[in-house]
N, CA and C of each residue as an Amber inpcrd file, in Angstrom:
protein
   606
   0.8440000  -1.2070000   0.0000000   0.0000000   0.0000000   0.0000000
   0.8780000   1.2550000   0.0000000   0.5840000   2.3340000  -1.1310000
   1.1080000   3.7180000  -0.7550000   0.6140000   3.9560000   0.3420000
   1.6390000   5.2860000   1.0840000   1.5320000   6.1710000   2.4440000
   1.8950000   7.3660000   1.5130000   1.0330000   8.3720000   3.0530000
   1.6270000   9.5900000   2.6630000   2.1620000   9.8830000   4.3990000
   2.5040000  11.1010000   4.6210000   3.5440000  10.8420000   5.9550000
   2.3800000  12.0470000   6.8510000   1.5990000  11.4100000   8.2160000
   0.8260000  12.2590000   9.1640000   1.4510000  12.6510000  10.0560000
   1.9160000  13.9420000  10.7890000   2.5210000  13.9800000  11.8050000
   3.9190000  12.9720000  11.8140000   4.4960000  13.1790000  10.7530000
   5.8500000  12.2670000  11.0920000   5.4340000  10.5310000  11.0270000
   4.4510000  10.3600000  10.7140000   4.0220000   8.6610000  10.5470000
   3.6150000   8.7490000   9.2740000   3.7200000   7.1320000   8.5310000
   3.2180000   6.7360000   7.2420000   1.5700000   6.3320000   7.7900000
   1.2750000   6.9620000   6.8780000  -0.1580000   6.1360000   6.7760000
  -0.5200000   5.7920000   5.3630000  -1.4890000   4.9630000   5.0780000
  -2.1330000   4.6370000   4.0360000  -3.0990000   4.8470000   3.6560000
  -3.8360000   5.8920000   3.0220000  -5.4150000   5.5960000   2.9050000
  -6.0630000   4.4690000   1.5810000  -6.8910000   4.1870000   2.0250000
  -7.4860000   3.4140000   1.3410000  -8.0470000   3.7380000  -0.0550000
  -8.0760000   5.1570000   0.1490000  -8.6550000   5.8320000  -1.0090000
  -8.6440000   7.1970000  -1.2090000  -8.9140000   8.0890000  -2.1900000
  -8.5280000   9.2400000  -2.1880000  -9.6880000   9.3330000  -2.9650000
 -10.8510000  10.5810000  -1.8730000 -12.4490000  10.8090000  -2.5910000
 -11.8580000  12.5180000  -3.1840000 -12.2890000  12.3900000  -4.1590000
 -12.2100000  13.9930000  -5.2180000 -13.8720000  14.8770000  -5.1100000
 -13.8060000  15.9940000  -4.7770000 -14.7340000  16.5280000  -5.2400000
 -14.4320000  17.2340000  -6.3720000 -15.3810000  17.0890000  -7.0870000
 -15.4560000  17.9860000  -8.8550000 -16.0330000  18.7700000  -8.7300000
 -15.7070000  20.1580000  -9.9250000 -16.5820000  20.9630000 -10.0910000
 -16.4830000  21.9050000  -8.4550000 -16.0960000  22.4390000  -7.6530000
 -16.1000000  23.1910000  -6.5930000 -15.7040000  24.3310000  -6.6890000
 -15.4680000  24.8430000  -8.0420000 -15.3680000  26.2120000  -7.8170000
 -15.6880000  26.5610000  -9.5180000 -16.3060000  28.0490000  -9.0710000
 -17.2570000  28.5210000 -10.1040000 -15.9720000  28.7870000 -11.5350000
 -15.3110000  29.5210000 -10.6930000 -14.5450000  30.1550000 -11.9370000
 -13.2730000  29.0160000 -12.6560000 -13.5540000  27.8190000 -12.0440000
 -13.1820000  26.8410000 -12.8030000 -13.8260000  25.6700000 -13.6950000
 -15.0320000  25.7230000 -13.1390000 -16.3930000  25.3690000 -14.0430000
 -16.1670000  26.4800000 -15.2960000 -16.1680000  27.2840000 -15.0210000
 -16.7810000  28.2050000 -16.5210000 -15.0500000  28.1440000 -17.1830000
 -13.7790000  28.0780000 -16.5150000 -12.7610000  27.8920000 -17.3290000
 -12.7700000  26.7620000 -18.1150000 -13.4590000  25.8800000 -18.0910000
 -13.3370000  24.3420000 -18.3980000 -14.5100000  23.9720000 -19.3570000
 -15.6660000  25.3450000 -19.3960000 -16.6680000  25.1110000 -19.9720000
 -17.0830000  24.2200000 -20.0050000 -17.3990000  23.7240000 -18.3250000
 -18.4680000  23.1880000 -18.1840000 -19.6920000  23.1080000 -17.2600000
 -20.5530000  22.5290000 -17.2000000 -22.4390000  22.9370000 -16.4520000
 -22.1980000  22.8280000 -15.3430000 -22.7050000  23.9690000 -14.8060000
 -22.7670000  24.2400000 -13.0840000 -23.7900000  22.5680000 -12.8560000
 -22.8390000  21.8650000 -12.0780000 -23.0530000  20.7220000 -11.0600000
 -24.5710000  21.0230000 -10.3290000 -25.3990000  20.2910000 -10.6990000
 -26.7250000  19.9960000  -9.9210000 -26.3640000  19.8190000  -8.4170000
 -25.5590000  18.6980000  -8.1620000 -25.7740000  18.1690000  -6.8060000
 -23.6030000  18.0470000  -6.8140000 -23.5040000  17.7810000  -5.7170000
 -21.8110000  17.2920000  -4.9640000 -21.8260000  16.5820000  -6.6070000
 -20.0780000  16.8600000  -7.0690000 -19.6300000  15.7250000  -7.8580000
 -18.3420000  14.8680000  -7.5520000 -18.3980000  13.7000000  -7.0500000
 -17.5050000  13.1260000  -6.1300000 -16.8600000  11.7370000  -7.6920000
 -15.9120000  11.2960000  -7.2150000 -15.0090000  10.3620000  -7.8900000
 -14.0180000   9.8900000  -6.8810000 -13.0680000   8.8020000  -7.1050000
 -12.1000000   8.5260000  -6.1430000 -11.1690000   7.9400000  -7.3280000
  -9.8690000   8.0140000  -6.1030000  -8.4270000   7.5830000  -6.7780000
  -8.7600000   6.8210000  -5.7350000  -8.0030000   5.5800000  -6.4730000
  -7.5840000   4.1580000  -5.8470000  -6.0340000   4.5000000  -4.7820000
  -4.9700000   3.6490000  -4.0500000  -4.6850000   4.1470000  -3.2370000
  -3.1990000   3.8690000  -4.2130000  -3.1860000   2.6680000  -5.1040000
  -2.0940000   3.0390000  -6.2520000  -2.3070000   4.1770000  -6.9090000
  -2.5210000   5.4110000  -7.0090000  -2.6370000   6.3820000  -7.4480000
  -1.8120000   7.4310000  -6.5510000  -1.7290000   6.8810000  -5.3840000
  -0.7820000   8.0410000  -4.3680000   0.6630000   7.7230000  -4.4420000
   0.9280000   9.1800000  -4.6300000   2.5870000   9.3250000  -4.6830000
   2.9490000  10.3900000  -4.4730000   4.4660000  10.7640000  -4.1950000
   4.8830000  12.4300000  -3.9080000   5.8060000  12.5650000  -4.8920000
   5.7610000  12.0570000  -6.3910000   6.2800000  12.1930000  -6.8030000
   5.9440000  13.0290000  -8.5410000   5.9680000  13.8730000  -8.7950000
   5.5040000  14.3770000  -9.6240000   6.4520000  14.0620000 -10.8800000
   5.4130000  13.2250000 -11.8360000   5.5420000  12.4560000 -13.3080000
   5.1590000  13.4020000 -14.5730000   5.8440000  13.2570000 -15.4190000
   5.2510000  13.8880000 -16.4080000   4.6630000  13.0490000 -17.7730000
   3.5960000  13.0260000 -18.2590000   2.5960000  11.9530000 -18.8000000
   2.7740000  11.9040000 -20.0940000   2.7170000  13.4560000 -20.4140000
   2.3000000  13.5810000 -21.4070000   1.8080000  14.9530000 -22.0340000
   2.0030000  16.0380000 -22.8440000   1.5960000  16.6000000 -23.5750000
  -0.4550000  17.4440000 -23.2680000  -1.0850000  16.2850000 -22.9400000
  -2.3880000  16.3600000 -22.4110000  -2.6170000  16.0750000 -21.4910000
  -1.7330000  15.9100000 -20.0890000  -1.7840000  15.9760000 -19.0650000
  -1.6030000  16.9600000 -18.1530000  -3.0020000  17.4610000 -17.0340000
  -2.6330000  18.8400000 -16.2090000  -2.3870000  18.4360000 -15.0560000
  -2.4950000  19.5120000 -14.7590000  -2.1920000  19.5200000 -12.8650000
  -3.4500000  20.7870000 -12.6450000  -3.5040000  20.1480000 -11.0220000
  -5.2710000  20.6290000 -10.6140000  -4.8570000  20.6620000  -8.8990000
  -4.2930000  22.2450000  -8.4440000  -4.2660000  22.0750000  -7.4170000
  -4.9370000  22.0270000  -6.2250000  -5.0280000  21.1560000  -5.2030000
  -6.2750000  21.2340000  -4.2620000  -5.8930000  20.9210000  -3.0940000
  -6.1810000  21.9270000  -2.1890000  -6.4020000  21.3590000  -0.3700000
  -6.7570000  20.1480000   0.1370000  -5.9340000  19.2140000   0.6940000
  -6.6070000  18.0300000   1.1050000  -6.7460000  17.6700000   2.4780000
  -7.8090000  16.8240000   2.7890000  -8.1530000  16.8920000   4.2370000
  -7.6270000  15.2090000   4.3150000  -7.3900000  14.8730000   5.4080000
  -7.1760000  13.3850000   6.1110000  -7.9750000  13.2210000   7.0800000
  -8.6080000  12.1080000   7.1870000  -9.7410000  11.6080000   8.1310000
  -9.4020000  10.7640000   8.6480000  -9.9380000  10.9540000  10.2690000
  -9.6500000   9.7270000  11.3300000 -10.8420000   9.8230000  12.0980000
 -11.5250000   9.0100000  12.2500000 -12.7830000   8.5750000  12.9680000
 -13.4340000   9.4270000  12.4190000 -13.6810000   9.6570000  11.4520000
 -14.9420000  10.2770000  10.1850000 -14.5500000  12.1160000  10.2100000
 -13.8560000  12.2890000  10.8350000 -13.9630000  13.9140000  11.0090000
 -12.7360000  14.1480000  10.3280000 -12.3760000  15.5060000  10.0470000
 -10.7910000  15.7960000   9.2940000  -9.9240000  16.0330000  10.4790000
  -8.9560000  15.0970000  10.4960000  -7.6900000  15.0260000  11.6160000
  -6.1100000  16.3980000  10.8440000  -6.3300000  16.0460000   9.4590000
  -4.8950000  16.5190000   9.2690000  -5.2610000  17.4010000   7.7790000
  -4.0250000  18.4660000   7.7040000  -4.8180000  18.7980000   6.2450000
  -3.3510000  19.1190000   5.8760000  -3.4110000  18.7070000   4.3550000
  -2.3260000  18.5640000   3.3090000  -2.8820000  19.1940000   2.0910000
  -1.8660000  19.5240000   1.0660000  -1.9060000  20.4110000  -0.3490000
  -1.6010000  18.4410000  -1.2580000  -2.5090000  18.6980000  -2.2070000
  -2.5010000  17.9570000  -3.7460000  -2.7800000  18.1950000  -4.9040000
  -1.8010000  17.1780000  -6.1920000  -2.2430000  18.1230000  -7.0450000
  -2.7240000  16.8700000  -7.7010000  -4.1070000  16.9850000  -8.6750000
  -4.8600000  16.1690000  -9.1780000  -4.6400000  16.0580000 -10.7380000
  -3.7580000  14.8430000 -10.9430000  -3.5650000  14.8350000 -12.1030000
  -4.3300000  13.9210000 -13.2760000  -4.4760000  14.8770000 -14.7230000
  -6.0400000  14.7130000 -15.3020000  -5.1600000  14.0620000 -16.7880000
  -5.5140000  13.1230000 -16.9520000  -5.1490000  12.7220000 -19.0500000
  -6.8370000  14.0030000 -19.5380000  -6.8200000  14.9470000 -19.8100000
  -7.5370000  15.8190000 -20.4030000  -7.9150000  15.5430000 -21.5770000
  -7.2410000  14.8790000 -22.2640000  -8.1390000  14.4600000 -23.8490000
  -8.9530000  13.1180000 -23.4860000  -8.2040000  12.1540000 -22.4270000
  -9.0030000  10.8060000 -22.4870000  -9.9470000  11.3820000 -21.6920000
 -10.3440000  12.3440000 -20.6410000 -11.3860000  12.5370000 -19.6430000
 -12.1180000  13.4640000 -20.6400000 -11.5680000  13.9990000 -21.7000000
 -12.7330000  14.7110000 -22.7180000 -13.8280000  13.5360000 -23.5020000
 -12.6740000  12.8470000 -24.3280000 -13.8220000  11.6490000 -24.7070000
 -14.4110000  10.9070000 -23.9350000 -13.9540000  10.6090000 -22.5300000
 -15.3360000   9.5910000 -21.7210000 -16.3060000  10.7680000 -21.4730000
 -16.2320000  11.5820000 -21.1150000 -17.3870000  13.1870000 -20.8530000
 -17.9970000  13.1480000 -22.1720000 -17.8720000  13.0370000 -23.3470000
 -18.4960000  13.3880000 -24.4040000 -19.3120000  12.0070000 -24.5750000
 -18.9920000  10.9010000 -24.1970000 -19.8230000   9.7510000 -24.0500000
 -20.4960000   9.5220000 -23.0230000 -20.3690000  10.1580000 -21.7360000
 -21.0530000  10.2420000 -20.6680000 -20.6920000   8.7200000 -19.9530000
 -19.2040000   8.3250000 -19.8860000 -18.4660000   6.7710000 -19.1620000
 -17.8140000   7.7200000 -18.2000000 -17.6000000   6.6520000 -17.2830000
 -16.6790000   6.9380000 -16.1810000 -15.3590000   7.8820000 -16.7650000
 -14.8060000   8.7970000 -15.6390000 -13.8000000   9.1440000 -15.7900000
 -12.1260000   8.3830000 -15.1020000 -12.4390000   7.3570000 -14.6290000
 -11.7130000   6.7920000 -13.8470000  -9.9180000   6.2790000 -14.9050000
  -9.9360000   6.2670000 -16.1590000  -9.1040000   6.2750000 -17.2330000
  -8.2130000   7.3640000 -17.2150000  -8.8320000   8.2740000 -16.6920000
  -8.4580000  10.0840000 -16.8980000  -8.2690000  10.2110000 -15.8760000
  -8.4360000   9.8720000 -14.4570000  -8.4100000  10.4340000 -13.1630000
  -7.4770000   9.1260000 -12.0950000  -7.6990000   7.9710000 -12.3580000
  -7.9310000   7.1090000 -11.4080000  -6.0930000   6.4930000 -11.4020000
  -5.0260000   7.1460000 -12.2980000  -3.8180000   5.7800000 -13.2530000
  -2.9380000   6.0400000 -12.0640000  -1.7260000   5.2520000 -11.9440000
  -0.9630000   4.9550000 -10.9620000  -0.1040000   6.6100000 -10.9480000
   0.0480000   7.1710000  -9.8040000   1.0060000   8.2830000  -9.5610000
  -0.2940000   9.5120000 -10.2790000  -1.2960000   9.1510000 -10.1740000
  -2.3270000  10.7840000 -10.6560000  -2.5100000  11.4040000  -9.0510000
  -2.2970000  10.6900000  -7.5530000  -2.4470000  11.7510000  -6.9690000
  -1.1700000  12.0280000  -6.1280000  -0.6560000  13.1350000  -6.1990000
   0.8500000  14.2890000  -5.9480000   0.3470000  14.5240000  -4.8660000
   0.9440000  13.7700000  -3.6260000   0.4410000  14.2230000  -2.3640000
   1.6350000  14.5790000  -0.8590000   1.2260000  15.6950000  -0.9300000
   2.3830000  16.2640000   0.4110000   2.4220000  15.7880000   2.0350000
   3.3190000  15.9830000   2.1630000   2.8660000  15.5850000   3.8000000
   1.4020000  16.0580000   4.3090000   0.9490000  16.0800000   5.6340000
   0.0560000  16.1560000   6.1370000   0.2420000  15.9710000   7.6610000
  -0.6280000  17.5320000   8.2820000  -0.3170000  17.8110000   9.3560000
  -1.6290000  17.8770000  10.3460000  -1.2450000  17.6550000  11.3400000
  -2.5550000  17.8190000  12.3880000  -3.0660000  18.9040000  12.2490000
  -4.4550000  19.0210000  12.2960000  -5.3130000  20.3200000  12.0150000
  -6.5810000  20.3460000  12.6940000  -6.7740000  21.1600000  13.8580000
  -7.7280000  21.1540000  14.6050000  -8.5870000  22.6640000  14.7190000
  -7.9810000  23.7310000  14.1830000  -8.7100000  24.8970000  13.7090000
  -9.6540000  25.0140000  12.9180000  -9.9770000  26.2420000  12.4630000
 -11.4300000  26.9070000  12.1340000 -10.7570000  26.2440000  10.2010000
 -11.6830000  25.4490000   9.9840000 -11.3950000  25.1990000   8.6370000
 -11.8500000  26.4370000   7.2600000 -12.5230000  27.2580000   8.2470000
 -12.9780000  28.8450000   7.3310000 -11.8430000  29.4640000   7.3570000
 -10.6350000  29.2940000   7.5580000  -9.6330000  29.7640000   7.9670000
  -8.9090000  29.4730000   6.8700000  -9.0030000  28.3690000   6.2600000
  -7.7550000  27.8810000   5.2520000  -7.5420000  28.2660000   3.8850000
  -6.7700000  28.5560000   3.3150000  -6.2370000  28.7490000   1.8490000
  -5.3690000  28.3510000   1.4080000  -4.7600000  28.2000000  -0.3170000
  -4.1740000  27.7780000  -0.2570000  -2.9710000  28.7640000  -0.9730000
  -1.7990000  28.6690000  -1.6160000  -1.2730000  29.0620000  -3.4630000
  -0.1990000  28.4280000  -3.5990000  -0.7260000  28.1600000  -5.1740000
   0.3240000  27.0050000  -5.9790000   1.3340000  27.9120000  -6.9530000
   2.5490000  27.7340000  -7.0620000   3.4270000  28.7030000  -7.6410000
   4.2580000  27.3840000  -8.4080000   4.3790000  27.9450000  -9.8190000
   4.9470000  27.3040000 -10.9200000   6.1180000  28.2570000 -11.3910000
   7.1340000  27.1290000 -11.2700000   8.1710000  27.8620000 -11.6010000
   8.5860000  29.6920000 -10.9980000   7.8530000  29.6250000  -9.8030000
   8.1930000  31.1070000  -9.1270000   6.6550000  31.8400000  -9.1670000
   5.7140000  31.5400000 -10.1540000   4.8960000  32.3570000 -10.2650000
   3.8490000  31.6240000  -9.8660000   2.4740000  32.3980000  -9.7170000
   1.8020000  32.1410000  -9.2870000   0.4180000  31.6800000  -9.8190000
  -0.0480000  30.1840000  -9.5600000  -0.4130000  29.2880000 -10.5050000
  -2.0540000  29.2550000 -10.2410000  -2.0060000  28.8240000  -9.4030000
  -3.4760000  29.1970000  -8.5620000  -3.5910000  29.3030000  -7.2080000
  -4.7620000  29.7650000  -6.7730000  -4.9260000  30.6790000  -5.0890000
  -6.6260000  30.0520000  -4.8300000  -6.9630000  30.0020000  -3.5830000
  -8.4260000  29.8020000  -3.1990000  -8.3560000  29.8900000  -1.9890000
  -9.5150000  30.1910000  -1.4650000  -9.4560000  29.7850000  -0.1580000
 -11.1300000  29.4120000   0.3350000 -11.6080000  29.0190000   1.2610000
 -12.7200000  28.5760000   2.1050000 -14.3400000  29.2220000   1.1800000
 -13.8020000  30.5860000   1.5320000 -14.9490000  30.8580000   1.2400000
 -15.2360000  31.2800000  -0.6870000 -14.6860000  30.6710000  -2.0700000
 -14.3410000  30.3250000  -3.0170000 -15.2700000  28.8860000  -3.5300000
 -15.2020000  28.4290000  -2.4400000 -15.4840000  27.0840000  -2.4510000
 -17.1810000  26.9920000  -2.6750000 -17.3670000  25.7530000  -3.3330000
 -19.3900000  25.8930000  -3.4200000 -19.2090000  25.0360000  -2.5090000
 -18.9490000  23.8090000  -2.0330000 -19.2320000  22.6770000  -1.2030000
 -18.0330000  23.2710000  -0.0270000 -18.8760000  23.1780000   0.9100000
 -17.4390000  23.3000000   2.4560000 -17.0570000  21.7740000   2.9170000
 -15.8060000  21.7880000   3.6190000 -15.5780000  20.5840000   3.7540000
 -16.0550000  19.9390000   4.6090000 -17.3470000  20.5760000   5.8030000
 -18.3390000  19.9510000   6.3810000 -18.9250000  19.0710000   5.2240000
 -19.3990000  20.0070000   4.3380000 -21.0890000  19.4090000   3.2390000
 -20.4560000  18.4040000   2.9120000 -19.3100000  18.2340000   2.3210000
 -18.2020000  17.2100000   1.9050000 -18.1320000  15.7640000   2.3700000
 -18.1990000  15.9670000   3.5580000 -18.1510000  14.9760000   4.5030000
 -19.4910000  14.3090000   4.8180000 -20.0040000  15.3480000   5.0140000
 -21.3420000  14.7640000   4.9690000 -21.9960000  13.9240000   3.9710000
 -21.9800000  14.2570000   2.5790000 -22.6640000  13.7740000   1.3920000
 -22.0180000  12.2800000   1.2060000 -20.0910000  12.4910000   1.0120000
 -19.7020000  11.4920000   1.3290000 -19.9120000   9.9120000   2.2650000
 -20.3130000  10.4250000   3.2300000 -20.2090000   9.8120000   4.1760000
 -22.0470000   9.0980000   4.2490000 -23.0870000   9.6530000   2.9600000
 -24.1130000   9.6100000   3.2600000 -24.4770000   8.2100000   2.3810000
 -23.5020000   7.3300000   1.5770000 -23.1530000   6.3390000   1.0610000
 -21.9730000   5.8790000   0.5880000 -20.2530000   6.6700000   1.1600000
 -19.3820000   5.6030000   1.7280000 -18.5680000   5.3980000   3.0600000
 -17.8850000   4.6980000   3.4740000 -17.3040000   4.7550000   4.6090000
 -16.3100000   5.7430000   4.4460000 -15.8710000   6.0060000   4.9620000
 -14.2670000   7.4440000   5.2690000 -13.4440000   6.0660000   5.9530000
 -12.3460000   5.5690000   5.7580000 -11.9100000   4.7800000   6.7600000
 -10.6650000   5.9500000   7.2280000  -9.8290000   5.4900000   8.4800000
  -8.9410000   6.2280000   8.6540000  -8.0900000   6.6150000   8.0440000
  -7.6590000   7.3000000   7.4720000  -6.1540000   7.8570000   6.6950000
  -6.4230000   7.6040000   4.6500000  -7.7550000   7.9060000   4.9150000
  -8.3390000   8.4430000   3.6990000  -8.5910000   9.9140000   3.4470000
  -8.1040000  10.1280000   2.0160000  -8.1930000  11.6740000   2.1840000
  -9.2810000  12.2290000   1.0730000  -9.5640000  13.4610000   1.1750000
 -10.0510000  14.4480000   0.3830000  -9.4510000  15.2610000   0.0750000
 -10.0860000  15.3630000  -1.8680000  -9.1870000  16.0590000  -2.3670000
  -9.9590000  17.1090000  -2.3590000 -10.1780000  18.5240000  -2.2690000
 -11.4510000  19.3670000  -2.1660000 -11.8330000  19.8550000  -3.4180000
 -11.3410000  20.1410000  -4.7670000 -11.5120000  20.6020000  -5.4920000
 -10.4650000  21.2500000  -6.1110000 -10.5410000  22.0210000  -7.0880000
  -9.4940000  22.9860000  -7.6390000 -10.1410000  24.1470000  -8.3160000
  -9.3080000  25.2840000  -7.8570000  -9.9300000  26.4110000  -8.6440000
  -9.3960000  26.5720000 -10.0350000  -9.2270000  28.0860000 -10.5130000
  -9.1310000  27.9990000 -11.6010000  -7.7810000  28.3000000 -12.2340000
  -6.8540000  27.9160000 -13.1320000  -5.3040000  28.3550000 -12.9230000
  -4.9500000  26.8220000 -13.6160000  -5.9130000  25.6550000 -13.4900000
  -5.0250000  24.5250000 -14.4200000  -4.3040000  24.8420000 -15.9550000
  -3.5180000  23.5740000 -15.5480000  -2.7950000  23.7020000 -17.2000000
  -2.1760000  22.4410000 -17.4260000  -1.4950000  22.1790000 -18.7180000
  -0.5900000  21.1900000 -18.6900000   0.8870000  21.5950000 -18.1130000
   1.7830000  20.6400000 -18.0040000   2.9570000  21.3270000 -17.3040000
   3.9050000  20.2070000 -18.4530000   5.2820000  21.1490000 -18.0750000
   6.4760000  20.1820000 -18.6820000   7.7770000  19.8000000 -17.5500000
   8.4950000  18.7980000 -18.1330000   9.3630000  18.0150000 -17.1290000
  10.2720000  19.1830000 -16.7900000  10.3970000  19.0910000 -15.3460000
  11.6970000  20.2470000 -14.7560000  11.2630000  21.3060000 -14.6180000
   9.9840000  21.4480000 -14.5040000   9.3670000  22.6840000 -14.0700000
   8.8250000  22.3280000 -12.1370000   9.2180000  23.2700000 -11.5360000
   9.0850000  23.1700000 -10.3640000   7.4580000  23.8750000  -9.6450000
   7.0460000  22.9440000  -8.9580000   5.7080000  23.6730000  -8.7750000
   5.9050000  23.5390000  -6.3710000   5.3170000  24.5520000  -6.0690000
   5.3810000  24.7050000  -4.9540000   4.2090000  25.3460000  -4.1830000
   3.7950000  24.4960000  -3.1880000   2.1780000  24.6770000  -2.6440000
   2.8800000  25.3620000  -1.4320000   1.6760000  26.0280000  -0.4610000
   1.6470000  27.0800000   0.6550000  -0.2930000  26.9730000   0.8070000
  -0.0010000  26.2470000   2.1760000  -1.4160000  26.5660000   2.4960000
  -1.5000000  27.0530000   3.8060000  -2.2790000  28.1190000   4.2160000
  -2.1200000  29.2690000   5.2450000  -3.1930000  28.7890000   5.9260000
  -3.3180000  29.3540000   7.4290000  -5.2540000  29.3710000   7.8960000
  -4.7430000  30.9390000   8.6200000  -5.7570000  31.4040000   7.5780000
  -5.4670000  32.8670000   7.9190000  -4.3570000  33.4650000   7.6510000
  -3.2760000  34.2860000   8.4740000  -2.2670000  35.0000000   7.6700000
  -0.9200000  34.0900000   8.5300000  -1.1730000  32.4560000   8.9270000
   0.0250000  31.6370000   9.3550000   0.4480000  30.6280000   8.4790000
   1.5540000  30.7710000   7.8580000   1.4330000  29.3040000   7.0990000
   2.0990000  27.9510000   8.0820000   0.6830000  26.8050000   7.3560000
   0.9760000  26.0350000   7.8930000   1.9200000  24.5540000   7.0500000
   1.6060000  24.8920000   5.9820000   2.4250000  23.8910000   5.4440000
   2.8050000  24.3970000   4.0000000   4.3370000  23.9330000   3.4260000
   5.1280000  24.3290000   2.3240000   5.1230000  22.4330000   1.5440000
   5.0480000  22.7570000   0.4600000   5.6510000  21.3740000  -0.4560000
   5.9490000  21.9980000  -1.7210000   7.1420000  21.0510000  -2.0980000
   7.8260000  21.4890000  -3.4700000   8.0850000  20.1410000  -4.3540000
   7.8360000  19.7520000  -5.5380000   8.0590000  19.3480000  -6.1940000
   8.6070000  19.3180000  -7.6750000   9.1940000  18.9790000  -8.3490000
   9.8890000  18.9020000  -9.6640000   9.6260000  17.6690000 -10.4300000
   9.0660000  18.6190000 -11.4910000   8.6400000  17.4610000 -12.6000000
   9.7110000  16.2920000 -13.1060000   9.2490000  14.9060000 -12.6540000
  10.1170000  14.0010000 -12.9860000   9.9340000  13.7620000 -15.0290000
């Protein structure tokens, strides 16, 4: 089983639940329909890695706040970046099939440490900086689903087991990337940062 590292320990989650669609101005970048209801998907737990791959030409990066769960509530919160095959997740969308081809392949989720987090989760933000600049930004209140509703909907037909995470969404700022480009997360609660990760495109 992949780990990602909690408080200085490996853990494993079992799974990695995605919310889609969570922010407006990345719906309309992507041109596509404001979401009726939560749009949830999961990465399998071969999908976790801290190692950032480069795919391909039609492959992005999708940065997002992630929460870790222990006894159903969020214990720890970590930065990820959600990586998309964009032409294969165009043709299953245009056929209306799973996206799991496009979302689900070994090393699609880029995941940072993860730290204990027991504060005001209205508090949190994040920004992703590519190559020095600045890639995308969000924070709490950005968001259509909070990571209460999140949990909730989730949780309203699957289990959360321990050291499963959420990915919360991504705003707007995706792109494809190329090898040796360095990308670096900062997620704050309020004006403290609490956690730094850096990676380089393998």
């Amino acid at each position: 089983m992949n780990t990602v590292r909690f408080d200085h320990r490996p853990v494993a989650p079992s799974k990695v639940v995605c919310i889609g669609r969570n922010y407006v101005e990345h719906i309309q970048e992507l041109g596509n329909e404001m979401p009726e209801n939560m749009v949830i998907f999961n990465k399998p737990n071969s999908s976790v890695t801290d190692t950032l791959r480069y795919f391909g030409p039609e492959t992005r990066f999708e940065g997002e706040l992630c929460l870790l769960i222990e006894k159903g509530a969020v214990a720890g919160i970590g930065f990820g970046l959600d990586l998309t095959h964009a032409d294969i997740q165009n043709r299953l969308k245009a056929k209306g099939l799973p996206w799991e081809r496009a979302k689900a392949f070994d090393g699609a989720a880029v995941l940072s440490d993860f730290i204990p987090f027991d504060g005001s989760l209205e508090s949190l933000r994040f920004e992703l900086y590519r190559d020095g600049a600045l890639a995308q930004h969000a924070d709490y209140n950005l968001m259509i689903y909070k990571p209460q509703q999140m949990l909730q909907e989730i949780q309203s037909f699957m289990t959360l087991e321990d050291g499963d995470i959420v990915m919360t969404g991504t705003p707007k700022g995706v792109s494809t990337y190329q090898r040796g480009e360095r990308f670096e997360a900062v997620v704050y609660a309020g004006d403290k940062e609490l956690l730094r990760a850096e990676w380089i495109c393998q």
